[in-house]
C-alpha positions as CSV (number, residue, x, y, z in Angstrom):
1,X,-0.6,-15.6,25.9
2,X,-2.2,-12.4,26.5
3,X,-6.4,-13.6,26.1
4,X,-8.3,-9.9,26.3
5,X,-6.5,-8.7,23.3
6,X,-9.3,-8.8,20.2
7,X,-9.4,-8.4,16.6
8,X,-10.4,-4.8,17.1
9,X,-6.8,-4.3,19.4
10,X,-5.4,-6.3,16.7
11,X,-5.7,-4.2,13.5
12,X,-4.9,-1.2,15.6
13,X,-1.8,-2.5,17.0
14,X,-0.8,-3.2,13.3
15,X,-1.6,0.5,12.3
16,X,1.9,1.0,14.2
17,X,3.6,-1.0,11.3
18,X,4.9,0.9,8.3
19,X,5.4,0.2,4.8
20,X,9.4,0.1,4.7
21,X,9.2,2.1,1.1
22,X,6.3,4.1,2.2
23,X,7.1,5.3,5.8
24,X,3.7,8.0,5.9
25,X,1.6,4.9,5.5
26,X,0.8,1.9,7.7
27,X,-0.4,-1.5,6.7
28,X,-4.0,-1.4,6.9
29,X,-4.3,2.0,5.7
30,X,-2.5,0.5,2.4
31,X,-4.7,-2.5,2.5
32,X,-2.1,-5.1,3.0
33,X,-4.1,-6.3,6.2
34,X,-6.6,-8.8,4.6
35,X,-7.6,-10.5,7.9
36,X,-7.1,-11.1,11.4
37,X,-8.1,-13.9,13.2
38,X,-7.8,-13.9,17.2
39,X,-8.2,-17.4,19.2
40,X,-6.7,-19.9,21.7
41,X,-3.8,-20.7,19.2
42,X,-2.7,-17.4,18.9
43,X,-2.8,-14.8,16.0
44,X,-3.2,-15.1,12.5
45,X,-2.8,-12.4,10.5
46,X,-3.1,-12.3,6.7
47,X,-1.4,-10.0,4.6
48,X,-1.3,-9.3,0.3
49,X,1.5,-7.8,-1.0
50,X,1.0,-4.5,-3.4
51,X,2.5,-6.3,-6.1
52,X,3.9,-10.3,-6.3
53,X,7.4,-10.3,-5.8
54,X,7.6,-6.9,-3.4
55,X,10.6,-7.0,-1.3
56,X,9.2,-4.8,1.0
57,X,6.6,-7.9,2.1
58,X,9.7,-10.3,4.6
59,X,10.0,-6.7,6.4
60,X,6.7,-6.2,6.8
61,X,6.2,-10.0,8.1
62,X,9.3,-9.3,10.6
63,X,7.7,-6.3,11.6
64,X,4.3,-7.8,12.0
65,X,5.6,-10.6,14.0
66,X,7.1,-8.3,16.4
67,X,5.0,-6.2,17.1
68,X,2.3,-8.7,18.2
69,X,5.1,-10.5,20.1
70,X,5.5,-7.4,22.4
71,X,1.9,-7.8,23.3
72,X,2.3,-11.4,24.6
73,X,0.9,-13.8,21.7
74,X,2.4,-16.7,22.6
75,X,1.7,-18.1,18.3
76,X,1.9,-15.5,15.7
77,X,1.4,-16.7,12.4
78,X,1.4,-14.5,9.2
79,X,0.4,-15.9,6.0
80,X,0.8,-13.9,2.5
81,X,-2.2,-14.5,0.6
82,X,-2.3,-13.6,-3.5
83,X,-6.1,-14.0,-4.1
84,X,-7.7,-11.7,-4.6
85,X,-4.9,-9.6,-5.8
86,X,-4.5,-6.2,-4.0
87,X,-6.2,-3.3,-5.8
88,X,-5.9,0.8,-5.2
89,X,-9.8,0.4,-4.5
90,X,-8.4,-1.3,-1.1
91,X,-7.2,2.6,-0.2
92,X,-9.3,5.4,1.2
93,X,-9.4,9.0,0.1
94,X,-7.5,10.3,3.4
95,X,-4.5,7.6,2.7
96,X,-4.8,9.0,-1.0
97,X,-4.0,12.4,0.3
98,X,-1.4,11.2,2.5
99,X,0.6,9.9,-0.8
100,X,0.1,13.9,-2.3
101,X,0.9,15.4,1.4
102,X,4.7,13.6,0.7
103,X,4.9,14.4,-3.0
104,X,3.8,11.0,-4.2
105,X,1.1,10.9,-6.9
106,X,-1.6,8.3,-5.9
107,X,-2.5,5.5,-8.1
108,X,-5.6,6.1,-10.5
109,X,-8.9,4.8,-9.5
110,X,-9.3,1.3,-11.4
111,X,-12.0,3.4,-13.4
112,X,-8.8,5.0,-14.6
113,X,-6.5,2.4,-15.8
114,X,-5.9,0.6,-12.8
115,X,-5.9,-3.4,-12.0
116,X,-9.8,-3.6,-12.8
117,X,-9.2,-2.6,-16.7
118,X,-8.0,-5.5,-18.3
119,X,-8.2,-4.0,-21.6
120,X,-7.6,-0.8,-22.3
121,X,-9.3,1.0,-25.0
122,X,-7.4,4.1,-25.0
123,X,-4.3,4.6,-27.3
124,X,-2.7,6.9,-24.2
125,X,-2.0,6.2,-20.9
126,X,-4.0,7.9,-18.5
127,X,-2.9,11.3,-16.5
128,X,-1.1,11.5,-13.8
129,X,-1.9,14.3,-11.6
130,X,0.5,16.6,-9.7
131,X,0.8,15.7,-6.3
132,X,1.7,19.5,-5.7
133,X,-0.4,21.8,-8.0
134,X,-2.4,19.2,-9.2
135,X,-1.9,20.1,-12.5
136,X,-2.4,17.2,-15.3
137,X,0.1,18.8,-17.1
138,X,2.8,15.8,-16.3
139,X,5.3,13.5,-18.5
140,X,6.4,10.0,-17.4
141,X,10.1,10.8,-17.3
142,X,10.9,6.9,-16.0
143,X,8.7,3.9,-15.7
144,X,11.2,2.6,-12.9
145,X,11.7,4.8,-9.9
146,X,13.0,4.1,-6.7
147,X,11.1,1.2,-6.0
148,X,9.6,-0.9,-8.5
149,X,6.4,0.2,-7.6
150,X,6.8,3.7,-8.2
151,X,7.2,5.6,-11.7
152,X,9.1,9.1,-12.5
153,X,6.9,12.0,-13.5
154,X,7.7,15.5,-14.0
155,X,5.0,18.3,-13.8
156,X,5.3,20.8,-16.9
157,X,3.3,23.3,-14.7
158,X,5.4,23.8,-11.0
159,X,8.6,22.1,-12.7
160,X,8.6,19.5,-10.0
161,X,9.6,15.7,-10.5
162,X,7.4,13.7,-8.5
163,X,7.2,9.6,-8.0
164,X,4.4,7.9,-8.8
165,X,2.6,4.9,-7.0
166,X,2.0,2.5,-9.8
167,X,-1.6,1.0,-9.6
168,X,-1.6,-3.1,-9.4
């Protein structure tokens, strides 16, 4: 087993792993990376999928596994943990941008309608903004996209459709 790597080496090895549905974004960016524990055993690393039932979460595991393999852990172990439940407040600004830099609208803040809101008090849904004008000037054309957790929008102002990352 390799014994200098850290926790530190750890989390940046796994900034090599992708989302499989989100290829711009790796796994701690995206907040899927709840913990890493380094120690004679081996690895643990803990991981919370966007949404419960995400298909994209085996790949991920694979990929995790992998990739810490390479390195010379002798035990990688990767458990999926549900609680607490992911939340968009898990993501920074910069991965935020990243979403709009490949024409993906980011989820809304929780203050906006996301997971922290359990009951909304507004008859509408909230905005979504443009990922390329930023324009709020958008319609929901599909709540089911090309993955289930994005949404179809189309902005009335550039005439671009866009997907939108759903908010868990």
């Amino acid at each position: 087993m390799n014994t200098t790597i850290d926790r530190d080496e750890v989390m940046r090895i796994l900034t090599e792993v992708k989302d499989p549905e989100l290829p711009f974004i790796d796994i701690v960016e995206l907040g899927i990376v709840r913990d890493v524990v380094v120690s004679d055993q081996g690895i643990r690393v803990d991981i919370t999928p966007t949404y419960s039932g995400c298909p994209a979460m085996q790949v991920i595991e694979r990929e995790v596994r992998e990739i810490l393999d390479r390195q010379g852990s002798v035990a990688v172990e990767v458990r999926t943990v549900y609680s607490p439940p992911w939340t968009t407040e898990w993501m920074s600004e910069e991965t935020r941008q990243k979403f709009r830099d490949n024409g993906i609208a980011p989820p809304n803040p929780p203050s906006l309608g996301g997971i922290e809101e359990l009951v909304t008090l507004r008859r509408a849904r909230p905005t979504i903004e443009c990922p390329f004008c930023r324009s709020s000037n958008t319609t929901e054309k599909s709540e089911f996209g090309s993955t289930a957790c994005k949404s179809i929008h189309f902005c009335n102002s550039c005439h671009q459709p866009f997907d939108y990352f759903k908010g868990f």
